[in-house]
Biotite code that builds the C-alpha atoms (Angstrom):
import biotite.structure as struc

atoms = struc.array([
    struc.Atom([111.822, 82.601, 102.135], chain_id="A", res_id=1, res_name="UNK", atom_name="CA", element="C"),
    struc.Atom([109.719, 79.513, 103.851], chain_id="A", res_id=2, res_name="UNK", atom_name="CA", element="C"),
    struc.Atom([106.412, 80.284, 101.502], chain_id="A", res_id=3, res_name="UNK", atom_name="CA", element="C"),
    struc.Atom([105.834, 82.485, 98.289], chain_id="A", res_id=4, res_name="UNK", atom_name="CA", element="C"),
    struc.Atom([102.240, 82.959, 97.537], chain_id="A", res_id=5, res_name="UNK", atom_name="CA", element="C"),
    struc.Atom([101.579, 84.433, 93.832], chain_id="A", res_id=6, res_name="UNK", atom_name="CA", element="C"),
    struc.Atom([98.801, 87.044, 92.897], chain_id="A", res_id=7, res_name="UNK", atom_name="CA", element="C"),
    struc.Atom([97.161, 84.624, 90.176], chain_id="A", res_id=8, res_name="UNK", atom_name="CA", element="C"),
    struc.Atom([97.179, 81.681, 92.223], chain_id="A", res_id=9, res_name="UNK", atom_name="CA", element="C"),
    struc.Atom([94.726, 83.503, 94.906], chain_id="A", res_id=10, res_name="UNK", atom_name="CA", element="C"),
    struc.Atom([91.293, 82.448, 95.775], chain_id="A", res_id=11, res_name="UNK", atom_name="CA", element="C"),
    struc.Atom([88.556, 84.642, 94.040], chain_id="A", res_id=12, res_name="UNK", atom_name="CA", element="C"),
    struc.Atom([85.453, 85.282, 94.542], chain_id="A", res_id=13, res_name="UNK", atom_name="CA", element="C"),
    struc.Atom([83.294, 87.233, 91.876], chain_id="A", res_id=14, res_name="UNK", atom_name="CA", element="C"),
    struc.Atom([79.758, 88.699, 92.843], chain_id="A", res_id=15, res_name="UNK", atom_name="CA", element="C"),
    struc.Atom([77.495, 91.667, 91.061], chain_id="A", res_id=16, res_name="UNK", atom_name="CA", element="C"),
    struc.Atom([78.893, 93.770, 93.658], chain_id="A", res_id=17, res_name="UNK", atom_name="CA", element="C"),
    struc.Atom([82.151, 92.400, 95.069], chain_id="A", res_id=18, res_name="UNK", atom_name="CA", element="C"),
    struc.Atom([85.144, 91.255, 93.356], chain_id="A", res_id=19, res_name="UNK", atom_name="CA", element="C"),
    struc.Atom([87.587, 89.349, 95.913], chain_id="A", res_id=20, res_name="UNK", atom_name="CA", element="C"),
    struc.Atom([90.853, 87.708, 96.299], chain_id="A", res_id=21, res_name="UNK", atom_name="CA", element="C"),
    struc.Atom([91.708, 85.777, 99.262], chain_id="A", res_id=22, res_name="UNK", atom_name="CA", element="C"),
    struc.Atom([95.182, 84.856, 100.007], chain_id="A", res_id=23, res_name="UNK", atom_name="CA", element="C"),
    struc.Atom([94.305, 82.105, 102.397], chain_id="A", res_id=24, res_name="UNK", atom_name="CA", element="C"),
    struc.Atom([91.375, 80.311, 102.482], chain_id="A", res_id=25, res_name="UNK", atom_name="CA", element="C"),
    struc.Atom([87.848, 81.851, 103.712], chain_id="A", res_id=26, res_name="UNK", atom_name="CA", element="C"),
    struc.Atom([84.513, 81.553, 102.590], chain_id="A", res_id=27, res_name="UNK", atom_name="CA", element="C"),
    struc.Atom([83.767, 79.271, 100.270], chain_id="A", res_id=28, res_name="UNK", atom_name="CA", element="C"),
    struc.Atom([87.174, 79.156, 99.221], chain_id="A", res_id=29, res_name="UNK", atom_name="CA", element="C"),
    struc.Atom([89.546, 76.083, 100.708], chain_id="A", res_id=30, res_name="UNK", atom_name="CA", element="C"),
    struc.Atom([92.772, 75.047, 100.108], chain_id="A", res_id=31, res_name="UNK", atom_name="CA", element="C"),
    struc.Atom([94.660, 73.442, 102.774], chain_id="A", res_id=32, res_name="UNK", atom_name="CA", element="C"),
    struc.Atom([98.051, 74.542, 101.813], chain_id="A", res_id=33, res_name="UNK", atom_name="CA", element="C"),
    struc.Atom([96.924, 77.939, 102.199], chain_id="A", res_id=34, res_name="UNK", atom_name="CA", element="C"),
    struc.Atom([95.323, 78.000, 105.568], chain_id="A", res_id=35, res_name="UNK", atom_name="CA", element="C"),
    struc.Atom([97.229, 81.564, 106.845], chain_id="A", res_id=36, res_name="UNK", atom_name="CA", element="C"),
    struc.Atom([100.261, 82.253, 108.167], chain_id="A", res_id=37, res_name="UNK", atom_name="CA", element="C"),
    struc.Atom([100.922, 82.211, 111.834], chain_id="A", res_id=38, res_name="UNK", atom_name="CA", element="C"),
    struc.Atom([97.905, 83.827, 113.710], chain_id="A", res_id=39, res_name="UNK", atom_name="CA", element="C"),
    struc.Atom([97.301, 86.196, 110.152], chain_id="A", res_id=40, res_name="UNK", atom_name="CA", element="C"),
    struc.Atom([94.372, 83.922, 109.129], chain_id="A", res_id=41, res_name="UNK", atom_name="CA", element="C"),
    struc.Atom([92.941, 86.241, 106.458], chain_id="A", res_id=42, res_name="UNK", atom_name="CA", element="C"),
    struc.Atom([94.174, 88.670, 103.648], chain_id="A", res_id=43, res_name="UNK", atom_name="CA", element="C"),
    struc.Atom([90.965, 89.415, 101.485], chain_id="A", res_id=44, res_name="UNK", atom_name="CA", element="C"),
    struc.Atom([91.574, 92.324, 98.374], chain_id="A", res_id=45, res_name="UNK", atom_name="CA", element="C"),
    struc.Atom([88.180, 93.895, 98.576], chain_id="A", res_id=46, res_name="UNK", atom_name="CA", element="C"),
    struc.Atom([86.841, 95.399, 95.834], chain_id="A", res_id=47, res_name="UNK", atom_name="CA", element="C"),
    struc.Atom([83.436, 97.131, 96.298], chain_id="A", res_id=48, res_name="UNK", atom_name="CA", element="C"),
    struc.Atom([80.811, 98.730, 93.251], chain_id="A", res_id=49, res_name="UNK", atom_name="CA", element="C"),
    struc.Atom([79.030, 101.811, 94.177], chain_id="A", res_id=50, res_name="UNK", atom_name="CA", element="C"),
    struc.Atom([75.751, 101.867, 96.693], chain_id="A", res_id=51, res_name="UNK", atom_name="CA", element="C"),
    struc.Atom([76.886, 98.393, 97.765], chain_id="A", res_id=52, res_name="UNK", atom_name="CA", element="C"),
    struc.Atom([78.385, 96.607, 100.559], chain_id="A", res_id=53, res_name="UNK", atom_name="CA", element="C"),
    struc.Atom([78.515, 94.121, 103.217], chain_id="A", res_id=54, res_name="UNK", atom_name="CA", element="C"),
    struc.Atom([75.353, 94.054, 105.387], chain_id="A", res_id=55, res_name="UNK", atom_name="CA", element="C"),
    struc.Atom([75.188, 93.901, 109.137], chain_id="A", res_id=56, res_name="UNK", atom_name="CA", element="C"),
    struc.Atom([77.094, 90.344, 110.427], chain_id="A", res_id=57, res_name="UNK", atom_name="CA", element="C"),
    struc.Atom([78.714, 89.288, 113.563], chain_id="A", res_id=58, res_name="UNK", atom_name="CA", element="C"),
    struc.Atom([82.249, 88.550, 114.505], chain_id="A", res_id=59, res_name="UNK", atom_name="CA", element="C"),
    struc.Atom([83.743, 87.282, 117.742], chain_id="A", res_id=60, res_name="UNK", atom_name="CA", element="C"),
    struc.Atom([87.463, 86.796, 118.932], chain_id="A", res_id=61, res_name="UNK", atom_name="CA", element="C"),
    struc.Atom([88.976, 88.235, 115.859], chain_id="A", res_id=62, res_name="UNK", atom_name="CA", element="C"),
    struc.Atom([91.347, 91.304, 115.133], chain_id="A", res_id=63, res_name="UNK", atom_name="CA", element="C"),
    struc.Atom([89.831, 92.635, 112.031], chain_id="A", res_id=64, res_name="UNK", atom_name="CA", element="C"),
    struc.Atom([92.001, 95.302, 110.229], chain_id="A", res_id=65, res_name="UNK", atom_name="CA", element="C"),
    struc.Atom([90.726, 97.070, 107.483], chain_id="A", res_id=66, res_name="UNK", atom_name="CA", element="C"),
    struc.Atom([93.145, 99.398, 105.017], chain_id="A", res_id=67, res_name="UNK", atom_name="CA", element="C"),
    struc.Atom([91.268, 101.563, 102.623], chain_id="A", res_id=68, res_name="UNK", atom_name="CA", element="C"),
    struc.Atom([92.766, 101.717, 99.122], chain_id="A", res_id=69, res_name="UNK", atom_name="CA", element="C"),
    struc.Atom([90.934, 104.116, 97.385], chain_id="A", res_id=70, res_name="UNK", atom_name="CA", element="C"),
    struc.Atom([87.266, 105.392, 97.998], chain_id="A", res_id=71, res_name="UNK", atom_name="CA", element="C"),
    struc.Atom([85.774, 105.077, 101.040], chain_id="A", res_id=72, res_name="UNK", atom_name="CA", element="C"),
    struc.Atom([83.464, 103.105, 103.362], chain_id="A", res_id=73, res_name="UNK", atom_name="CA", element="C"),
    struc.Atom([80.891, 103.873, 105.685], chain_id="A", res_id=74, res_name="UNK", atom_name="CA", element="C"),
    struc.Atom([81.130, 101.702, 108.765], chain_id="A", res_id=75, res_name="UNK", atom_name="CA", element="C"),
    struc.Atom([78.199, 100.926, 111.456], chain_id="A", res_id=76, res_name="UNK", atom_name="CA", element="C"),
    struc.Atom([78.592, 98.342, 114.477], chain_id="A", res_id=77, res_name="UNK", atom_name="CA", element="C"),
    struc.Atom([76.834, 97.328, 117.557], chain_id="A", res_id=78, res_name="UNK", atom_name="CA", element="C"),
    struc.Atom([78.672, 99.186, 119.736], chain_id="A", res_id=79, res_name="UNK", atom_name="CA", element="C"),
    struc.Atom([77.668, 102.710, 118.146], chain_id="A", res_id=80, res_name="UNK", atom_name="CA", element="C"),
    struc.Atom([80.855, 103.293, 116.126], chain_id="A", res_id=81, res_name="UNK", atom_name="CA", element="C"),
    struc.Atom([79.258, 105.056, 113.276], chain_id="A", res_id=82, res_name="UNK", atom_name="CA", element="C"),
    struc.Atom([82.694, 106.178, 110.787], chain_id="A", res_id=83, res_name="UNK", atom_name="CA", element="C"),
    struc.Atom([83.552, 106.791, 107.403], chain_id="A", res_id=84, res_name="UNK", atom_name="CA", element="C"),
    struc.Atom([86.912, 105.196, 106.872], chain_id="A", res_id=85, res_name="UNK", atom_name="CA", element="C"),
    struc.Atom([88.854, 107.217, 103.847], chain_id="A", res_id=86, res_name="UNK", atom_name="CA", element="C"),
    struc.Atom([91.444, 106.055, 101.191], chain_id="A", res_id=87, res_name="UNK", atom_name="CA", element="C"),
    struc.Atom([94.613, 105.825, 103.573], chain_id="A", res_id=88, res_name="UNK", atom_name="CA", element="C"),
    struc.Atom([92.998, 105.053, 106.655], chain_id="A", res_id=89, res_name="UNK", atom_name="CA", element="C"),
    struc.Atom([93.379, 101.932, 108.716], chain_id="A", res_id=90, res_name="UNK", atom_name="CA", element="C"),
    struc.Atom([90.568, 100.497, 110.899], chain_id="A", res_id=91, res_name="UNK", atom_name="CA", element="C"),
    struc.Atom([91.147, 97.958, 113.965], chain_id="A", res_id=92, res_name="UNK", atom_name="CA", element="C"),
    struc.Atom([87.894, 96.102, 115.080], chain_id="A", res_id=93, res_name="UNK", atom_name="CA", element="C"),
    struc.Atom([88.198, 94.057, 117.857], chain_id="A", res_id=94, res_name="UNK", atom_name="CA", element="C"),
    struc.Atom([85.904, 91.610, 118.022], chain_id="A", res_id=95, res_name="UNK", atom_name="CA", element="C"),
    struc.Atom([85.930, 90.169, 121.214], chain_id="A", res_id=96, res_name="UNK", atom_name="CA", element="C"),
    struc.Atom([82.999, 88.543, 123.184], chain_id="A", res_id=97, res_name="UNK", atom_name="CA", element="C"),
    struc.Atom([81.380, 89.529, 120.081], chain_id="A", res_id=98, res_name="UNK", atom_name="CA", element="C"),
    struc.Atom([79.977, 92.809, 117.493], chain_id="A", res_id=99, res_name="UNK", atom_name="CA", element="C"),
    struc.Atom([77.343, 93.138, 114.633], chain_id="A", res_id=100, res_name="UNK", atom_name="CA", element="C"),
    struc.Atom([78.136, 95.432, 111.780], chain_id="A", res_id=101, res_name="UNK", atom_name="CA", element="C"),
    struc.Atom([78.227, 96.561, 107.970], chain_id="A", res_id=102, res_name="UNK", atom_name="CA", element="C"),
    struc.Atom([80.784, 97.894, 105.321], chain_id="A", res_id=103, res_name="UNK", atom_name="CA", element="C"),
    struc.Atom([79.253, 99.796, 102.478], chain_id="A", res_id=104, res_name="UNK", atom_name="CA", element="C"),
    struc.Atom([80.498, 102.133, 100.252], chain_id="A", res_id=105, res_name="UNK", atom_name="CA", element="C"),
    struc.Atom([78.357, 105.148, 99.928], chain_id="A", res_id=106, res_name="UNK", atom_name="CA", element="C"),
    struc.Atom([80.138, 106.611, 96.118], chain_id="A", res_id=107, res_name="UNK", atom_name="CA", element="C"),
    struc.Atom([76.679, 106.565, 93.467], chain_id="A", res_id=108, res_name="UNK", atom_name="CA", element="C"),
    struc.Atom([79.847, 106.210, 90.752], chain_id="A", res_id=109, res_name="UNK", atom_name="CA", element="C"),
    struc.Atom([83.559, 105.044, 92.504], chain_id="A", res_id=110, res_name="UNK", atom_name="CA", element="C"),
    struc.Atom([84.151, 102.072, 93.327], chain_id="A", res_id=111, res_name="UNK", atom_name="CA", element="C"),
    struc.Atom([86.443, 101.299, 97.058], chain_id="A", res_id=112, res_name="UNK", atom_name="CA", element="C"),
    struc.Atom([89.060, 98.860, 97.410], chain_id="A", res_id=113, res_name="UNK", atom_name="CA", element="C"),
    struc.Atom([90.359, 98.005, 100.830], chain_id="A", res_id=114, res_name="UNK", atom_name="CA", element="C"),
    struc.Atom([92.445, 95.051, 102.355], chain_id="A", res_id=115, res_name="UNK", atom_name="CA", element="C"),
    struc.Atom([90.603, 93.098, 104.938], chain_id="A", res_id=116, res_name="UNK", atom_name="CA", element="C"),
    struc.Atom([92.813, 91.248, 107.615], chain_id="A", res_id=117, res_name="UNK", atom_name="CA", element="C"),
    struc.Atom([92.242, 89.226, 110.064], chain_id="A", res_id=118, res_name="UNK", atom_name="CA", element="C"),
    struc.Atom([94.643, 87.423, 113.143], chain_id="A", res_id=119, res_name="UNK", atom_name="CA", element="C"),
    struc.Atom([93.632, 85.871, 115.785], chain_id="A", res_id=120, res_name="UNK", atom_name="CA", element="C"),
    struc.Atom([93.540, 87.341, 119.242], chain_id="A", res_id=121, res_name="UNK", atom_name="CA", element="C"),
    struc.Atom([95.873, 86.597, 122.276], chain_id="A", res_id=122, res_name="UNK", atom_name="CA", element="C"),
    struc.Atom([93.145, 86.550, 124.533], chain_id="A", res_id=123, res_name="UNK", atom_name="CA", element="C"),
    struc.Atom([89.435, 85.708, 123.743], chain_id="A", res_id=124, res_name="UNK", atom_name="CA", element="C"),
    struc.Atom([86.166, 86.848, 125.045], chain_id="A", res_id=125, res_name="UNK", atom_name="CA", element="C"),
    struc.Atom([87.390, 90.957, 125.634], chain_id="A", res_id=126, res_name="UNK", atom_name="CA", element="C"),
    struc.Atom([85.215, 93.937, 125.446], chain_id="A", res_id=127, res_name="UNK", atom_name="CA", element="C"),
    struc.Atom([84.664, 94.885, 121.793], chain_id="A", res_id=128, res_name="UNK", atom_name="CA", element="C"),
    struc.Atom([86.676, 97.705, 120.435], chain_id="A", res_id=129, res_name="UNK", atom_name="CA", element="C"),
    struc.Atom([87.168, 99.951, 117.833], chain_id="A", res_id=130, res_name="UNK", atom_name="CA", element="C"),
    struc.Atom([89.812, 102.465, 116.586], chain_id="A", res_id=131, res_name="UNK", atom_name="CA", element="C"),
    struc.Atom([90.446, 104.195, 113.300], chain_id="A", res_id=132, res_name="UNK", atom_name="CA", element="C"),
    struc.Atom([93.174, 106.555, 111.449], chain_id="A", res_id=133, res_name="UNK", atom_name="CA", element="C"),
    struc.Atom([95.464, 107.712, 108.823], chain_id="A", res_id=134, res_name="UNK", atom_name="CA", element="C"),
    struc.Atom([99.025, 106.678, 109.723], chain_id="A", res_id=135, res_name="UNK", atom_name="CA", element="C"),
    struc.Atom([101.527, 109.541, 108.277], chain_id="A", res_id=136, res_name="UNK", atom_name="CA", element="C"),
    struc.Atom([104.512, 107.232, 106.888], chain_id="A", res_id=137, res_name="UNK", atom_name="CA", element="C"),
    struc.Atom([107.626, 108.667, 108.855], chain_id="A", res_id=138, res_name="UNK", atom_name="CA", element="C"),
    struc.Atom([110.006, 106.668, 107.450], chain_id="A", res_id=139, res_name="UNK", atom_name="CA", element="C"),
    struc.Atom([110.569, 103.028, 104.947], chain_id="A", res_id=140, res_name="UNK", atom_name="CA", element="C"),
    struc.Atom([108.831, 100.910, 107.408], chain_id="A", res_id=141, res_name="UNK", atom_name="CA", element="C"),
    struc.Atom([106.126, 102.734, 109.702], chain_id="A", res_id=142, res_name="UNK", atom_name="CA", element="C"),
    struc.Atom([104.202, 101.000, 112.051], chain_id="A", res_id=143, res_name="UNK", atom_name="CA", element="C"),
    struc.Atom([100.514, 100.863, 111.652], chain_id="A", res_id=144, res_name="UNK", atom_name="CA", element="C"),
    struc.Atom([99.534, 98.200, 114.143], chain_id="A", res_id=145, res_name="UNK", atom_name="CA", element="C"),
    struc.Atom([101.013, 96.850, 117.150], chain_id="A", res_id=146, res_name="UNK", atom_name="CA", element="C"),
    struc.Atom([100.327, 95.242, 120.709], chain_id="A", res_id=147, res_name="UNK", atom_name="CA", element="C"),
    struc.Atom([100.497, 98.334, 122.792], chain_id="A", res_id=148, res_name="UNK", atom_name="CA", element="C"),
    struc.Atom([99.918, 100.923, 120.132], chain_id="A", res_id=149, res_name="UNK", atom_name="CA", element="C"),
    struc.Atom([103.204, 102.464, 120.289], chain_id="A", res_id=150, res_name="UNK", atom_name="CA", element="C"),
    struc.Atom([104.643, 104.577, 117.545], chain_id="A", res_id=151, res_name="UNK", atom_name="CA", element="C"),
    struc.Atom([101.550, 105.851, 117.308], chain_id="A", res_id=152, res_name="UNK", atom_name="CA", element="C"),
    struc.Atom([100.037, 102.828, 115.714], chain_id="A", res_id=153, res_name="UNK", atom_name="CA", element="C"),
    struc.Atom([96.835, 101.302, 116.362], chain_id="A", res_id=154, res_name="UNK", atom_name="CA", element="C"),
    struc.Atom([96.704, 98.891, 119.376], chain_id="A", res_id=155, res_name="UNK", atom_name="CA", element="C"),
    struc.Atom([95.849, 95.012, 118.306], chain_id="A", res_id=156, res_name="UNK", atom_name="CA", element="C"),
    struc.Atom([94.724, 92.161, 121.079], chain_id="A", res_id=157, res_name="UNK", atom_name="CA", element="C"),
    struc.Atom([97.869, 90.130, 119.944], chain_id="A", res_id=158, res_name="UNK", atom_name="CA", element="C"),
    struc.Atom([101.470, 90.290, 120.042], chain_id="A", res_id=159, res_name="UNK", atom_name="CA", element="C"),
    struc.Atom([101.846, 91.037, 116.150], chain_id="A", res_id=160, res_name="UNK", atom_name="CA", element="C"),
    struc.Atom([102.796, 94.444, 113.832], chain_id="A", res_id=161, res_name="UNK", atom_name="CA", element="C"),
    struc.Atom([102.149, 95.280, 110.723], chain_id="A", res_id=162, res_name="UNK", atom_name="CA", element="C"),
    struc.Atom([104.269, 97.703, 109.532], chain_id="A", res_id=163, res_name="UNK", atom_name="CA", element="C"),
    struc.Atom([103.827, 99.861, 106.145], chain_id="A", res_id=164, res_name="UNK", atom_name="CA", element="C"),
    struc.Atom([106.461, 99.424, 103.585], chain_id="A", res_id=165, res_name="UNK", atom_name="CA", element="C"),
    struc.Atom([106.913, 102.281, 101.147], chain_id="A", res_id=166, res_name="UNK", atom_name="CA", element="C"),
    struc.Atom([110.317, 102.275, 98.574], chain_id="A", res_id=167, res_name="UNK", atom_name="CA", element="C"),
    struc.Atom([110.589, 104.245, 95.430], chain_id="A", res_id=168, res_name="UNK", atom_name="CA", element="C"),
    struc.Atom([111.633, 102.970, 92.668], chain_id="A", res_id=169, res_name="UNK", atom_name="CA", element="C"),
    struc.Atom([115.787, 101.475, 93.258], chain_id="A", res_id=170, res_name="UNK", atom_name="CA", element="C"),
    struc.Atom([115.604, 101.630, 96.484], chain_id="A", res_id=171, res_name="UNK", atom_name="CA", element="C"),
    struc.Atom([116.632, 99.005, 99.064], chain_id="A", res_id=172, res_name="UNK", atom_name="CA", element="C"),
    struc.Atom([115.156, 97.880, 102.262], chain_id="A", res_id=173, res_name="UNK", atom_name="CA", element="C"),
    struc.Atom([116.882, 95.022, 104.417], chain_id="A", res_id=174, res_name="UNK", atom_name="CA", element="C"),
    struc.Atom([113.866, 93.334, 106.288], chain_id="A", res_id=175, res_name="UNK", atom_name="CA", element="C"),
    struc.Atom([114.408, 90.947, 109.395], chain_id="A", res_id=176, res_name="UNK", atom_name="CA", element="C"),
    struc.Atom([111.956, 89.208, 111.835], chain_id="A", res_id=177, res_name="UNK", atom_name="CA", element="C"),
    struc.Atom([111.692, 90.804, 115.224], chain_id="A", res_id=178, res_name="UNK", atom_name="CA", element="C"),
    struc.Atom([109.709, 87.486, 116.107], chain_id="A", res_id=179, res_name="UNK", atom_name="CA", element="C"),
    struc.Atom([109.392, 83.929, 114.823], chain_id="A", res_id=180, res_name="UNK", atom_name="CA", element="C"),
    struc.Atom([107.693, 84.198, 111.270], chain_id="A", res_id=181, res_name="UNK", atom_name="CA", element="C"),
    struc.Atom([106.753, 87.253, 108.623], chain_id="A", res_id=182, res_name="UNK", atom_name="CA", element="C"),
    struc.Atom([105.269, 87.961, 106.083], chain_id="A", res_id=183, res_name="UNK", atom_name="CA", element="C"),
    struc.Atom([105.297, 90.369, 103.049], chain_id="A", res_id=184, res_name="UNK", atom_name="CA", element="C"),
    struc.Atom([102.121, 91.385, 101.227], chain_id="A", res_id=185, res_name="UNK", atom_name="CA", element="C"),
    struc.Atom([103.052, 93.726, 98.088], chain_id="A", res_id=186, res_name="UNK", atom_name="CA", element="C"),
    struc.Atom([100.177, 96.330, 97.750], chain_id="A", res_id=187, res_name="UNK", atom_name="CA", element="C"),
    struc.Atom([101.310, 98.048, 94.521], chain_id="A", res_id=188, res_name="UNK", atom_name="CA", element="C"),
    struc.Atom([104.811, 98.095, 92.888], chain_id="A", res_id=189, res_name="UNK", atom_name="CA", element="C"),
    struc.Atom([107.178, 95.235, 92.147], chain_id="A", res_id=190, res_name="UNK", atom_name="CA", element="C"),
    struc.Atom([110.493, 94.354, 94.191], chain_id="A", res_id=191, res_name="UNK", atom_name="CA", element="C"),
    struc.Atom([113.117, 91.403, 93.453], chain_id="A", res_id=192, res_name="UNK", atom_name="CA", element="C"),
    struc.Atom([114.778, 89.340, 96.023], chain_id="A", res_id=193, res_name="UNK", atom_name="CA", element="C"),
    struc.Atom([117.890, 87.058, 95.280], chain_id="A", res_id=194, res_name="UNK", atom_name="CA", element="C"),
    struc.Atom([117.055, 87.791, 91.658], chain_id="A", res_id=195, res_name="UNK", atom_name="CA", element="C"),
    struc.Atom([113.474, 86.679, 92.129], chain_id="A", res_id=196, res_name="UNK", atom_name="CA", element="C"),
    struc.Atom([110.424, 88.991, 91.003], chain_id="A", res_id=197, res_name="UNK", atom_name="CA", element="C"),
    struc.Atom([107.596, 90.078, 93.198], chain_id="A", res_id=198, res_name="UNK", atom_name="CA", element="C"),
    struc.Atom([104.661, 91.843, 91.820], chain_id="A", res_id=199, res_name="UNK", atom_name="CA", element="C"),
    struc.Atom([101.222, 93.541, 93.159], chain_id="A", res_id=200, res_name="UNK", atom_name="CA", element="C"),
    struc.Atom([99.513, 90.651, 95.128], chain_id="A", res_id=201, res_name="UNK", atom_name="CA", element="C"),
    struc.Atom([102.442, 88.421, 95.675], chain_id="A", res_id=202, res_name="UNK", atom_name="CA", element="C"),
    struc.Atom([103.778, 87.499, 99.213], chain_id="A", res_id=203, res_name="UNK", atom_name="CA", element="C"),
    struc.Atom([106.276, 85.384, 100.980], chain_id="A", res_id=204, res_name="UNK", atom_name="CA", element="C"),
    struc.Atom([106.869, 84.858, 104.112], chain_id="A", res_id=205, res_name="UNK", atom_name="CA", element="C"),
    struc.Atom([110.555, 84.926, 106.227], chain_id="A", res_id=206, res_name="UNK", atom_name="CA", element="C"),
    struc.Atom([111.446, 82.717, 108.959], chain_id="A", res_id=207, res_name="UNK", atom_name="CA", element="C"),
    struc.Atom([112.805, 83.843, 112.545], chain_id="A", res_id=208, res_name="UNK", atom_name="CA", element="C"),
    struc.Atom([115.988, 85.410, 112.364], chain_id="A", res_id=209, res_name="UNK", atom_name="CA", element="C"),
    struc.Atom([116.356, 85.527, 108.193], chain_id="A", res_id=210, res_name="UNK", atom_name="CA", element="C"),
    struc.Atom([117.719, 88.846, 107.048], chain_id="A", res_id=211, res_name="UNK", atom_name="CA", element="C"),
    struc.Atom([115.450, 89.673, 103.391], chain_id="A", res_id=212, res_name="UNK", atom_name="CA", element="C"),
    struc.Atom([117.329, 92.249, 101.226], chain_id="A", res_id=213, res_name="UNK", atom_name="CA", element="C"),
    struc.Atom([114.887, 93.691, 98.940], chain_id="A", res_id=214, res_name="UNK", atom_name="CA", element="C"),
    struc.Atom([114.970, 96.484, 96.029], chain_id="A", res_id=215, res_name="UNK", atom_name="CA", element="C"),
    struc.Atom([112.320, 98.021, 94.113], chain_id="A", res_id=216, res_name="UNK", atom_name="CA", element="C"),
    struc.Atom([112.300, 97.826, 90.735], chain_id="A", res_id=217, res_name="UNK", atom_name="CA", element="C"),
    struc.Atom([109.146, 99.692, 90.433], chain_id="A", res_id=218, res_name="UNK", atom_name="CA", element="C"),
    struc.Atom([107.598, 102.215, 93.270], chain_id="A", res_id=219, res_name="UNK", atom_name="CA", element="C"),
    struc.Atom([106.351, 99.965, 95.892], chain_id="A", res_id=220, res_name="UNK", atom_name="CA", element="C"),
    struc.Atom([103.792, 99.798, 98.343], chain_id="A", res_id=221, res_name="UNK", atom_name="CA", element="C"),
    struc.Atom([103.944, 97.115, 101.293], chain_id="A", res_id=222, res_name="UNK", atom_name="CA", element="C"),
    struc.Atom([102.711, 95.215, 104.206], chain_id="A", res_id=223, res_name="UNK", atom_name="CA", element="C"),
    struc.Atom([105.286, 93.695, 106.679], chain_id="A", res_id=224, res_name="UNK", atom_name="CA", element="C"),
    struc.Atom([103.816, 91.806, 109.522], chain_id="A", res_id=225, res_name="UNK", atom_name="CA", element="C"),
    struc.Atom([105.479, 90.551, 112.513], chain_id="A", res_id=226, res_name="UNK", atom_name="CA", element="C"),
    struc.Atom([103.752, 87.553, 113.582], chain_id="A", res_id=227, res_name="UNK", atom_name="CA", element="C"),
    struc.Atom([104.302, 85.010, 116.876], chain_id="A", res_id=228, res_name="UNK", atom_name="CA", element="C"),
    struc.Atom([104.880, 81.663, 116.632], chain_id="A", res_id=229, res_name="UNK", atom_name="CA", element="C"),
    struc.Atom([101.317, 80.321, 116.543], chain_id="A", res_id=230, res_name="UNK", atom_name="CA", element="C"),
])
């Protein structure tokens, strides 16, 4: 493991109607040892209160991903995507040569969590897109992202993945980079590696070539992404 970044030690950001953690720095929040990883430049926990959201804002050259925890959110953009995006869905908005929109969770009484990521594109200054889905999880790691959109992931302007991780309890998962760098973002759960415990919000990242053997001490819920050398 090159970098281990702990839940507690995240960025936060606490509003009336949004409570935040940012893994790397955004928004107000800078550190310069935690700048990203690679071309994944953002990992924001969102966590949204009822009848509230993020009004309409631009984005350019970005691949925004969006994973919906629980609850739900109503999305709205520029180019006339009009969705609701549900607890287990994953939403790929690329940015390109540039798109308004808004987040907001329509619940009167629930609030919605979701992960918000961000990675840079390969190439800049593309047609906006937009694509959305629930990704069944065939097996430990299934792919929910990916260049071409094979597997039947989504398709992302960028030669990355980002595979979901899912162990129960005592299981084991041996976890190698198919690139040069990756990283590990534990949703829910807790896992050890070489004796060393990771819990909901922790991540480390795994250079090029290095084999990680992890086991689940607890149910566990994952991100693994595949990233280029950057």
């Amino acid at each position: 493991m090159q970098y281990i970044r702990r839940s507690e030690e995240r960025g936060q950001v606490n509003l009336d109607w949004l409570q935040s953690k940012h893994s790397f720095s955004f928004g107000h929040y800078y550190d310069p040892k935690h700048m990203g990883v690679s071309v994944l430049r953002v990992i924001n926990q969102d966590v949204v209160a009822p009848n509230s959201g993020f009004e309409t804002h631009g984005h350019r050259d970005m691949e925004i991903i969006s994973y919906v925890l629980r609850g739900s959110l109503e999305h709205k953009d520029s180019e006339g995507n009009v969705k609701t995006i549900k607890q287990g869905e994953v939403q790929r908005m690329s940015a390109g040569s540039g798109i308004l929109h808004s987040e907001y969770n329509p619940s009167a009484t629930e609030e919605a969590e979701f992960l918000q990521i961000w990675i840079k594109p390969k190439f800049t200054g593309i047609t906006p897109s937009y694509e959305q889905r629930e990704i069944t999880q065939t097996r430990t790691l299934t792919p929910l992202v990916n260049y071409d959109g094979h597997e039947g992931a989504l398709s992302i302007n960028q030669d990355a993945r980002i595979d979901r991780l899912i162990l129960k309890k005592g299981d084991s998962e041996q976890l190698q980079t198919s690139k040069d760098i990756a990283y590990l973002h534990l949703i829910a759960g807790e896992l050890t590696i070489n004796g060393h415990l990771f819990q909901a919000g922790d991540a480390f990242s795994a250079a090029k070539d290095e084999t990680i053997n992890v086991t689940a001490t607890e149910d566990v819920e994952a991100l693994w992404f595949d990233l280029p050398k950057h």
